[in-house]
N, C-alpha and C positions, 0 to 999 in steps of 0.2 A: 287332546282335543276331544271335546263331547260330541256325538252326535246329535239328531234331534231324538225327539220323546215319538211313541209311538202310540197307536190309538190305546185308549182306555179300552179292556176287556171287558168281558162282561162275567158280571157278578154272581155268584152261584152260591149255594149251602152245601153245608158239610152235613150228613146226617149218618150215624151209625145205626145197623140194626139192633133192636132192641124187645125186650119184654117184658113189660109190668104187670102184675098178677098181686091180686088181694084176695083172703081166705079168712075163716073164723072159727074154727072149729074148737067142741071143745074139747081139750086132752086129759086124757086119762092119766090118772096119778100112777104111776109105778110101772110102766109099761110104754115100751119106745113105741112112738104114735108116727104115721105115715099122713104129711097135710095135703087134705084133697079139699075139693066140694069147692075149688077158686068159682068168685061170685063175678070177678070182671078180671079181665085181660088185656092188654091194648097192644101196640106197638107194630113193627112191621115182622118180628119173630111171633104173635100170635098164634099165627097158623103151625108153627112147630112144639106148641104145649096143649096138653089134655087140662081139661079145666078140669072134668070131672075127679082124675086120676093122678093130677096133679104132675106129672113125669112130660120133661123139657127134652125134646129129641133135636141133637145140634144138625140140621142143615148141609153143615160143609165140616171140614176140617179146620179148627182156628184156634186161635187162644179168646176166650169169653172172659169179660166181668161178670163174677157172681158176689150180688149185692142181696141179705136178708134183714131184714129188722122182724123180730117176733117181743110184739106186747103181752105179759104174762097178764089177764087182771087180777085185783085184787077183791073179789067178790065170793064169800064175805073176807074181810081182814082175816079172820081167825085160820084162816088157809093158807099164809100170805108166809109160806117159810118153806125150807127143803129146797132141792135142787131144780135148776131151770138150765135144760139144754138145749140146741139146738145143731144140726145138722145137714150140708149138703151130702146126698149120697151119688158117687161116683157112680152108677150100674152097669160100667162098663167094664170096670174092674168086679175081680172076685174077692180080693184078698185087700188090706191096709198098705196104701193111706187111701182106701177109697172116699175117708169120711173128711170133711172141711169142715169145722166149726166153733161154737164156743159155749161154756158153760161157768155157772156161776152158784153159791153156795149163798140161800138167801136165809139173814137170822133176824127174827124182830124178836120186840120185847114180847112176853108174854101177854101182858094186857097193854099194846102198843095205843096211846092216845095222843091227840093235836091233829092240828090240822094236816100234818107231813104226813100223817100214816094213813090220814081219811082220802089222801089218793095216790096212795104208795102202789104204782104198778111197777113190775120186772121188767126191763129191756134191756134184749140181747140185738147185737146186732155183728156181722160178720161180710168180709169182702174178702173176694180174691180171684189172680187173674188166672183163668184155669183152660192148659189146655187140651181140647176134647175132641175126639172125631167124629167125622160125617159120620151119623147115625148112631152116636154116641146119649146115652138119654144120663138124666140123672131127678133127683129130685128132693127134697125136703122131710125131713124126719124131726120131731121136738120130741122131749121127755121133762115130765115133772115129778115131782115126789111132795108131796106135803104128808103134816103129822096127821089130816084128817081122813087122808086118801081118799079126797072130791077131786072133780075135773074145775080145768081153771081155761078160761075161754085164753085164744093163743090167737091175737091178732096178728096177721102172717100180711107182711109185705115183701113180692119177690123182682128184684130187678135184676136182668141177664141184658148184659149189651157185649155185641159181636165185634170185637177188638183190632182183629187181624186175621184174614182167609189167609191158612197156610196148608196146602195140601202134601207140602213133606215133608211136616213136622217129624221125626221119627215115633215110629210106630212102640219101641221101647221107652218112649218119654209118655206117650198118654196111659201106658198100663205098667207102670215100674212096678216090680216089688218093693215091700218095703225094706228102708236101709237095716243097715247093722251087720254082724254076724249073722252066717249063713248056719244050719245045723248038719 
């Protein structure tokens, strides 16, 4: 036998902390680049990132989504080859696997022509659930290399959303050394 039904609750939102951060700086060819100078910010994690300095100081202890997308441009074309990296930097850690990221080997033709190559931009893009401690910072690194060693503007989109408050996460899981053979 059923009982009866009981009042309708009332309805409520889900909302996770979060942080979105936009930047454009432009990056030096041949030399690993630190992204500052974020132009806008939003979210309820704002108040835990330097726009200027670009460095995300985690709040609490938890497991975080880190979300990057970086636009390489390609301005002029003739630059539009060589290496495009991108990385989160751990700075909590001193040693690897501090770094999170991804990197790609860009080749065009020599004299690349059509309409594909007239807006042939680089994007990298990289996610991962990372866990960090209260007052744990970290931040954003790119590298490029091209044959003319100009800077190539690095449109930086950064999204951090607050996954899970764990405050006993073990303290040797947010700073492991890295695997393998010991010496």
């Amino acid at each position: 036998m059923t009982g009866s039904t009981g009042s309708t609750g009332s309805t409520g939102t889900f909302t996770v902390p979060y942080l979105q951060a936009l930047s454009a700086p432009l990056a030096p060819s041949g030399v690993s680049f630190l992204i500052t100078g974020y132009y806008m910010s939003q979210g309820s994690l704002a108040a835990n990132f330097d726009n200027v300095t670009g460095v995300f100081t985690a709040p609490v202890t938890g497991v975080y989504l880190l979300t990057l997308n970086i636009t390489y441009q390609n301005n002029p074309i003739t630059i539009n080859d060589g290496t495009r990296q991108m990385r989160f930097r751990r700075r909590w850690l001193s040693t690897e696997p501090a770094f999170i990221g991804q990197s790609t080997w860009v080749t065009l033709p020599v004299s690349p022509t059509g309409p594909f190559y007239d807006a042939f931009d680089v994007m990298l893009s990289c996610s991962a659930a990372v866990p960090i401690p209260a007052g744990g910072q970290l931040d954003v690194l790119t590298y490029q290399d091209n044959s003319q060693g100009a800077s190539i503007r690095a449109f930086t989109e950064l999204d951090i959303s607050q996954l899970l408050v764990d405050p006993s996460l073990n303290p040797l899981l947010l700073g492991a050394p890295p695997i393998g053979p010991t010496a």
